[in-house]
C-alpha positions in Angstrom: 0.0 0.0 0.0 2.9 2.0 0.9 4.6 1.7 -2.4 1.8 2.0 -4.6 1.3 5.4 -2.6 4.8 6.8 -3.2 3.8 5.9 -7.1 0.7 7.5 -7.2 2.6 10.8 -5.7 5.4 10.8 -8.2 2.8 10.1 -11.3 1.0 13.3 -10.3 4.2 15.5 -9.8 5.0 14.1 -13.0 1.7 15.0 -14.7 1.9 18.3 -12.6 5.1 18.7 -14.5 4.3 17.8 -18.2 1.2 20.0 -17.7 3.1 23.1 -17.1 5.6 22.8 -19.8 2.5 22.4 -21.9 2.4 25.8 -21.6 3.3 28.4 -23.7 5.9 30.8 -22.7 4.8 34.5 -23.4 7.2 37.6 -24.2 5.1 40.9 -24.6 7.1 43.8 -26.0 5.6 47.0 -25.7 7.4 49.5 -27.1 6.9 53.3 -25.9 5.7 56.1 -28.5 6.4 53.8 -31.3 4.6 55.3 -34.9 2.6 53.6 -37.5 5.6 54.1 -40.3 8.3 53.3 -37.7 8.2 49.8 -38.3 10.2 48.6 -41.8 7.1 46.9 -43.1 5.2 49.8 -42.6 8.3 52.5 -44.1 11.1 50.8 -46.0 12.7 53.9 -44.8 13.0 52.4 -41.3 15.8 49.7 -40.5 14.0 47.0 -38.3 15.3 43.7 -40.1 14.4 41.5 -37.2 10.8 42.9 -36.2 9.9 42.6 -39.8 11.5 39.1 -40.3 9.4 38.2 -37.0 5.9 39.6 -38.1 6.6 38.3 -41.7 7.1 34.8 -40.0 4.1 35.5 -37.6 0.8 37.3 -38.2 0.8 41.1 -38.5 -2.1 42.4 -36.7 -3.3 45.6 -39.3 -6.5 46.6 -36.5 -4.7 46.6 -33.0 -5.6 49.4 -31.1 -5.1 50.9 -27.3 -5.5 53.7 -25.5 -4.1 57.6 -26.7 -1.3 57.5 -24.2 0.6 54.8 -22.2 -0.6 55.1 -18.6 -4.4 54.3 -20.0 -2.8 51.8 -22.2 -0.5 49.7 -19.5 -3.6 50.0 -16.9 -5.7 48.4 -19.6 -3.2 45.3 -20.6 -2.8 44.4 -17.0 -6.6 45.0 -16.0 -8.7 43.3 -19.0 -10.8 46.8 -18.4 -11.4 50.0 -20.9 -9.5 53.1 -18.7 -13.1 54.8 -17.8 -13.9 52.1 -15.7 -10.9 52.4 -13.6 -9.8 55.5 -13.2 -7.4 55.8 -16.0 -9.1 57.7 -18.6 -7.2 60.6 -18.5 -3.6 61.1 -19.3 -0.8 59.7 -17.6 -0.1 58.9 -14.1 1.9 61.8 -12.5 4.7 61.2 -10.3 2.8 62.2 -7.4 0.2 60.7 -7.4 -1.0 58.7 -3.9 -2.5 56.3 -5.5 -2.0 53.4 -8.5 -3.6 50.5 -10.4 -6.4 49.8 -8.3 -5.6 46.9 -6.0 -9.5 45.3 -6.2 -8.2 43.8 -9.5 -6.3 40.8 -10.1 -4.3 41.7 -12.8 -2.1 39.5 -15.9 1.0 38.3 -14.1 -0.8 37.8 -10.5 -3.3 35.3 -12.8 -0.3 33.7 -14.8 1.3 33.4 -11.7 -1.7 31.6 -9.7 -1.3 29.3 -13.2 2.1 28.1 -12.8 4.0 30.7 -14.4 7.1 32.5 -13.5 6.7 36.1 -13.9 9.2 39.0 -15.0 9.2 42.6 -15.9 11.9 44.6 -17.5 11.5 48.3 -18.3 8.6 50.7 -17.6 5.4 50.8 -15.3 4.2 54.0 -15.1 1.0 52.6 -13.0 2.2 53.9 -9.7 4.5 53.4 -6.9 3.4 55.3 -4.0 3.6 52.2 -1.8 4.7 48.5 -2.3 1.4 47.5 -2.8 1.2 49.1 -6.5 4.3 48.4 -7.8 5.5 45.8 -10.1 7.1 43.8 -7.9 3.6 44.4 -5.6 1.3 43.0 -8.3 2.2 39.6 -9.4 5.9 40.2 -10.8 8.0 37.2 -9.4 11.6 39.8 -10.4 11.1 43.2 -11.9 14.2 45.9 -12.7 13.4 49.1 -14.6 11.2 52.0 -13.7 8.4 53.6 -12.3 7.8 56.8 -13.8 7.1 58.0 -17.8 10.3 58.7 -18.8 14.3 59.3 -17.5 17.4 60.1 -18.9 18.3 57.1 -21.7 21.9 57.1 -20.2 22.1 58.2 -16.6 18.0 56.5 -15.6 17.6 60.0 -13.7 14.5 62.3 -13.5 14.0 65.5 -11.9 17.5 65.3 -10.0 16.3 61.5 -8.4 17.1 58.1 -9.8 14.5 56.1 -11.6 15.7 52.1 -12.0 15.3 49.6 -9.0 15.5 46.0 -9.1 12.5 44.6 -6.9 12.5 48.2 -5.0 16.4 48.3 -4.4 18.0 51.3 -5.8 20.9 50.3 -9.0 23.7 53.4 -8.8 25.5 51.3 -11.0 24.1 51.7 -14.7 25.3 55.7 -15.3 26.2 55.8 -18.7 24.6 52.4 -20.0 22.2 52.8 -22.8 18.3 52.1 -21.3 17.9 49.8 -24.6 20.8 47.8 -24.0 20.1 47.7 -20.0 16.8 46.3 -20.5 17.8 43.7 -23.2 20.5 42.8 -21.3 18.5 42.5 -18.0 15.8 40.4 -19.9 18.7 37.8 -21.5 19.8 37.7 -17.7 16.3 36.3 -16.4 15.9 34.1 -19.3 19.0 32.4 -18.7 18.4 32.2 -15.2 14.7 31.0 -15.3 13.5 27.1 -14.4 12.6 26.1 -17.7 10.9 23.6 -16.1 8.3 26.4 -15.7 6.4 28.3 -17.8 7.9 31.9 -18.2 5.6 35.4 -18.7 7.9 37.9 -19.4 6.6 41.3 -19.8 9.6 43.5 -21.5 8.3 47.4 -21.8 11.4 49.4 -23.2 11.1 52.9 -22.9 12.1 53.1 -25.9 11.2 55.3 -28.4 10.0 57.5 -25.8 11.9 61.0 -25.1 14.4 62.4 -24.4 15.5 61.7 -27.8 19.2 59.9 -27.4 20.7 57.0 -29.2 24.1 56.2 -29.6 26.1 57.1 -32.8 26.3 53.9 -34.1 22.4 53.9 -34.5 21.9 57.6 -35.5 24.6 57.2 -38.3 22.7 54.1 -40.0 20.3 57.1 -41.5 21.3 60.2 -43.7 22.3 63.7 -42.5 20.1 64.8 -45.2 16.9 64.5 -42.8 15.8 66.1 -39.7 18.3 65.5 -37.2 15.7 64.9 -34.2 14.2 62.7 -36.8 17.6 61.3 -37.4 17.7 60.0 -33.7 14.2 58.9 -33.4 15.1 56.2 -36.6 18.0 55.2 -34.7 16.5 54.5 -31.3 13.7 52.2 -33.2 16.4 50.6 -34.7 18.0 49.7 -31.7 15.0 48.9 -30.3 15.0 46.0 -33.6 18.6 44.8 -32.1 17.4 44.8 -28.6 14.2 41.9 -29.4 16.5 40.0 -31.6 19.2 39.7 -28.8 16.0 38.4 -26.3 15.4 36.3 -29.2 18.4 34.8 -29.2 18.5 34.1 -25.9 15.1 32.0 -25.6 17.0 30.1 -28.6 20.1 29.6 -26.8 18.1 28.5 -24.0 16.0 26.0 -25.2 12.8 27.7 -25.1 11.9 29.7 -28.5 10.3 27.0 -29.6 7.8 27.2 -27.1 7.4 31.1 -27.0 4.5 33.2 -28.1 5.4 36.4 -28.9 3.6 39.4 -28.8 4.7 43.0 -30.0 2.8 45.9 -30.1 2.8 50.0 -29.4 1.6 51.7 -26.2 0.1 54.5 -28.6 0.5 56.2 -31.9 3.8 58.7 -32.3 4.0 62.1 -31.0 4.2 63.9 -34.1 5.8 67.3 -33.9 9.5 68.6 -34.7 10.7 68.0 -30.5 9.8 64.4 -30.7 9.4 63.6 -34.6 7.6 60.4 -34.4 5.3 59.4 -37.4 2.2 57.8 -38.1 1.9 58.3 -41.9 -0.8 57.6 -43.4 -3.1 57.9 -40.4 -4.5 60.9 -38.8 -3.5 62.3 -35.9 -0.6 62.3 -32.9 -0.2 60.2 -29.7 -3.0 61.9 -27.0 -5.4 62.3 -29.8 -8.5 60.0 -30.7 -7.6 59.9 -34.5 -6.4 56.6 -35.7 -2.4 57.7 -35.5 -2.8 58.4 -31.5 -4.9 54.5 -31.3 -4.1 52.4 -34.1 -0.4 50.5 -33.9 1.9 48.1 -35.1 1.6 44.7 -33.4 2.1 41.0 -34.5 2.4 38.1 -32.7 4.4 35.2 -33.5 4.7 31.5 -32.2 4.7 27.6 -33.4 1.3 27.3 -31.5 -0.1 29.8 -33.9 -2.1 27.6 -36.8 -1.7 29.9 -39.5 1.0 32.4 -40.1 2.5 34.5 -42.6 -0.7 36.8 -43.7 -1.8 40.2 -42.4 -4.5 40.0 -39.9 -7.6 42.6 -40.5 -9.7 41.3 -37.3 -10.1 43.7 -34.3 -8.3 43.8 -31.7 -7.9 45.9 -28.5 -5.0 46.1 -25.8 -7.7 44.8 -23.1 -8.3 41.6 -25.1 -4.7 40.4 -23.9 -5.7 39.8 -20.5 -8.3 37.3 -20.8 -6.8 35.4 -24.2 -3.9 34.9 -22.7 -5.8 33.7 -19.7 -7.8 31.3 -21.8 -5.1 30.1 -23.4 -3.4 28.7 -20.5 -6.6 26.8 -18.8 -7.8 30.3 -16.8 -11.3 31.8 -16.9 -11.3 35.6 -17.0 -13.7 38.0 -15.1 -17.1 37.7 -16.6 -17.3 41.1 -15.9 -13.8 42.2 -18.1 -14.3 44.5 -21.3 -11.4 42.3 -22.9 -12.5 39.3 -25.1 -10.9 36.3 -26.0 -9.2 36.4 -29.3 -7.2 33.6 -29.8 -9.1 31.7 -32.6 -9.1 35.2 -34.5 -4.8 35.5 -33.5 -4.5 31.8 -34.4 -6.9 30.3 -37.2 -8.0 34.1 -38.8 -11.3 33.4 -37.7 -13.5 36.5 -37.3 -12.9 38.7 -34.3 -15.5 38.5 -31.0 -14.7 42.3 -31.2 -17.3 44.4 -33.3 -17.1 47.7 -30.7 -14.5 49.4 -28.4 -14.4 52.5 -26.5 -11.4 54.8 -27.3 -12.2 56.4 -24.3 -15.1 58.4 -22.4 -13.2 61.3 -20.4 -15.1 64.1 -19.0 -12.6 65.7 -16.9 -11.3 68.6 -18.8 -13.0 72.0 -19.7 -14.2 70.1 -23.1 -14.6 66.4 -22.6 -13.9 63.7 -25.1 -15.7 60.6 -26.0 -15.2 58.1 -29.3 -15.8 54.5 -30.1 -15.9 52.1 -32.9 -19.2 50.1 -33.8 -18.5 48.0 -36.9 -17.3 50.2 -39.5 -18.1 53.3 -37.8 -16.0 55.4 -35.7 -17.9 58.7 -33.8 -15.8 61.4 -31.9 -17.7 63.9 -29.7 -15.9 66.7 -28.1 -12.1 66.9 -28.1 -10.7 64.9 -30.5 -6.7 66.1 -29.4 -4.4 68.1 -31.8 -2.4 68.2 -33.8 -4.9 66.4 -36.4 -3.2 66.3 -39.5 -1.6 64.3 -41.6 2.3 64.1 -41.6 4.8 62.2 -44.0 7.8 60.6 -42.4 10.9 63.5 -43.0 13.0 60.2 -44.4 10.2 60.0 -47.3 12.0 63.7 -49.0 8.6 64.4 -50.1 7.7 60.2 -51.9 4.5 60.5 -50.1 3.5 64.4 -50.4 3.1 67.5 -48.0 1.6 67.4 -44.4 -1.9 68.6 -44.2 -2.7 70.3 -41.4 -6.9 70.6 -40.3 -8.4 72.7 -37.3 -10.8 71.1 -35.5 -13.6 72.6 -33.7 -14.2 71.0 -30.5 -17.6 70.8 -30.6 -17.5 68.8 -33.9 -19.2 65.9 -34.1 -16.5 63.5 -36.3 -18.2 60.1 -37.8 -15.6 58.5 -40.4 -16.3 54.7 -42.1 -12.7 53.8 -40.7 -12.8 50.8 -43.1 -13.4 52.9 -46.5 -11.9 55.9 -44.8 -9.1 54.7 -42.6 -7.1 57.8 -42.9 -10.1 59.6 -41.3 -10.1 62.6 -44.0 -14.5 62.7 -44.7 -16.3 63.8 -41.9 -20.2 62.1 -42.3 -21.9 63.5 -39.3 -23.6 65.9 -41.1 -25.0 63.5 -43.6 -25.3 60.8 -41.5 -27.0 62.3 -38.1 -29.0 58.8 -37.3 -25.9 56.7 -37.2 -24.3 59.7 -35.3 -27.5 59.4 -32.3 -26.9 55.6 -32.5 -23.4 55.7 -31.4 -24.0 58.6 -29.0 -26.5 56.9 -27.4 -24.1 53.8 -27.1 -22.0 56.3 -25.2 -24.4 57.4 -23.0 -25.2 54.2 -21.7 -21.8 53.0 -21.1 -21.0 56.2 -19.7 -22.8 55.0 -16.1 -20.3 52.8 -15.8 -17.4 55.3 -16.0 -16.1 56.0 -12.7 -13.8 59.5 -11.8 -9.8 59.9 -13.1 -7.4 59.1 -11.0 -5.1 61.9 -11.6 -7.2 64.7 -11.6 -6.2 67.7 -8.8 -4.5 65.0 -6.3 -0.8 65.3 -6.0 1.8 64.6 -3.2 5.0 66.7 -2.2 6.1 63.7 -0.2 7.3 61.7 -3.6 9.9 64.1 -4.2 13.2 61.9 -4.2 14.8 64.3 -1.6 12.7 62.4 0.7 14.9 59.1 -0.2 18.4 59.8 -0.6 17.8 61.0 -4.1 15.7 58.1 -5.4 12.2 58.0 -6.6 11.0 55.2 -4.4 7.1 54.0 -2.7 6.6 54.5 1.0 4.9 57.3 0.8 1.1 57.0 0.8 
């Protein structure tokens, strides 16, 4: 009895076992401020070999959308919930705010984790830190090393005279003068080749990259001509360092016996900020980062895996950041929150079948002296109030004029904006006045899901007591 006991028990740890490497190891790349035409498939002009070899080999998602700017967008992948609902609708979290991601919600790597996984983070938060509690290493992250705030110094990790980059909440002094690309890929390839591959590994690798301050090293910047823009010049370069930074993670999950097993995902936390400080580009779509037009919501993404069952083909289904949460769950045995605005897309990401998704919210915000609201139903797309500026149209500065002049269009905020985004995808004719039924429709749509919307987070509440004079000179939680 004894022995067939001591059987029994190593039968289930091995079944335990065999079910975890079942599977799937995830890597999700978000990249920060990254433009519709700053991806090589998208501009020939840009110089990302391995991204394009990766979607080419994958499934290029052509209708991926998030949120206008990254706090809204990172809340929304680790939550399964549209920004409105939770606080996150309108801009991005401060560095002094009291408060975070609200802790009621069980969010991605806490629910991989309760699944078997191993969880990591590499790179940017920017969902709070005023105490443990909301940071990365507070909410499901087994190891975490990057930062908290929206953006530092590329070289030195600083930010308003305090250092931003902690491993698991302990200060690192020791990275002045390392480029944050080549940090971060190198502090991914560190965990991979540490990690218990007899476990299944969710790595969640947010570079700050292409995010300002605009700094790259020369190497990069001198792959493009001094013909163009020299702020453009840099921007090129830090995407295509950004290229050499995946393919090195890449490499590693080869080297380590685990590629094979990997699902891939790689998208944008928002359009590019298209103005001469930053020069990102979103050519041909409409509109900046912070904006409801297509070029602020709309981005490059692909995934890419062996447990994908077709590949190779451009992917036209819809698909929105808060989907993530819950495929991912339901691809490895979880059940997401009946109550979650995300869907599960998997049969769309992995067969082409037709998306679950036929309406999102781009967002419902009425904090501001002239509120915004827009979402998609079907083909339609409605804007009411503050749509964001600039809302033009801009060609990439590499292009030396292949794809014509900018057009630049003022927009009155109390325009009603109704565009058929699939036979007007660049957003350029304006129905509402000839289609004033469909335009009720959708604002009634609004309305109703407008109950549901509860107050921003970061509206008139800020706290002295972050400054990093407090600790030593670091930006650090502990005090809320």
């Amino acid at each position: 009895m004894f022995m067939y006991m001591v059987i029994f028990c190593v039968l289930a740890l091995f079944d335990s076992s065999a079910g975890q490497l079942d599977k799937p190891n995830i890597l999700f790349v978000l990249a920060d401020d990254l433009g519709w035409a700053e991806i090589g498939y998208n501009n020939h002009y840009v110089k990302t070999p391995n991204l394009d070899r990766l979607a080419s080999e994958g499934v290029i998602l052509n209708q991926s959308y998030v949120q206008q700017s990254c706090s809204p967008t990172r809340a929304s992948l680790m939550s399964g919930y549209f920004p409105y609902r939770i606080g996150y609708q309108h801009k991005g979290v401060s560095r002094a705010l009291p408060t975070g991601l609200p802790l009621e919600h069980t969010i991605l790597p806490q629910s991989l984790r309760q699944h078997g996984y191993s969880t990591y983070m590499v790179g940017k938060w920017h969902l709070g830190f005023c105490k443990r509690e909301y940071t990365p290493h507070g909410r499901g992250f087994d190891r975490f090393y990057g930062m908290y705030l929206a953006t530092q110094d590329h070289y030195t990790h600083m930010e308003a005279k305090g250092l931003d980059l902690n491993e698991n909440g302990n200060p690192d002094w020791s990275k002045n003068g390392t480029y944050s690309t080549d940090l971060y890929t190198d502090k991914a390839i560190e965990y991979i080749q540490e990690h218990d591959t007899d476990k299944p590994m969710f790595m969640y690798l947010a570079y700050p990259t292409v995010h300002d301050p605009l700094q790259v090293p020369d190497k990069y910047r001198d792959m493009y001509p001094e013909g163009i823009n020299e702020n453009r010049r840099i921007k090129l370069g830090m995407i295509t360092s950004l290229d050499d930074g995946v393919q090195k993670v890449v490499t590693a999950l080869q080297d380590n016996g685990m590629w094979n097993n990997t699902l891939l995902i790689f998208l944008s936390d928002n359009g590019g900020p298209v103005n001469d400080k930053y020069k990102g580009n979103n050519w041909p779509l409409r509109g900046s980062k912070k904006t409801m037009f297509e070029g602020g919501t709309r981005v490059v993404s692909f995934v890419h895996g062996t447990m994908l069952e077709k590949t190779g083909y451009v992917n036209d289904g819809l698909i929105h950041v808060v989907d993530w949460y819950p495929t991912l769950l339901s691809l490895v045995g979880g059940i997401p929150d009946s109550d979650m605005d995300g869907l599960n897309v998997w049969a769309t990401l992995s067969k082409n079948e037709s998306s679950p998704r036929t309406e999102f919210v781009y967002n419902i915000d009425y904090t501001d002296r002239f509120p915004c609201a827009a979402i998609r139903m079907g083909d339609y797309k409605l804007i009411l109030g503050k749509a964001g500026n600039p809302g033009s149209w801009v060609p990439p500065d590499e292009a030396n004029g292949t794809f014509g002049n900018a057009t630049y269009t003022r927009i009155k905020r109390k325009d009603s904006l109704l565009y058929n985004i699939k036979d007007d995808p660049t957003e350029r004719y304006n129905l509402a006045k000839q289609m004033p039924d469909k335009v009720e429709e959708m604002s009634a749509r609004i309305r109703e899901l407008k109950v549901n919307m509860v107050p921003a987070l970061d509206v008139g509440i800020k706290s002295r007591k972050s400054s990093p004079r407090h600790f030593n000179n670091v930006w650090s939680s502990g005090w809320c």
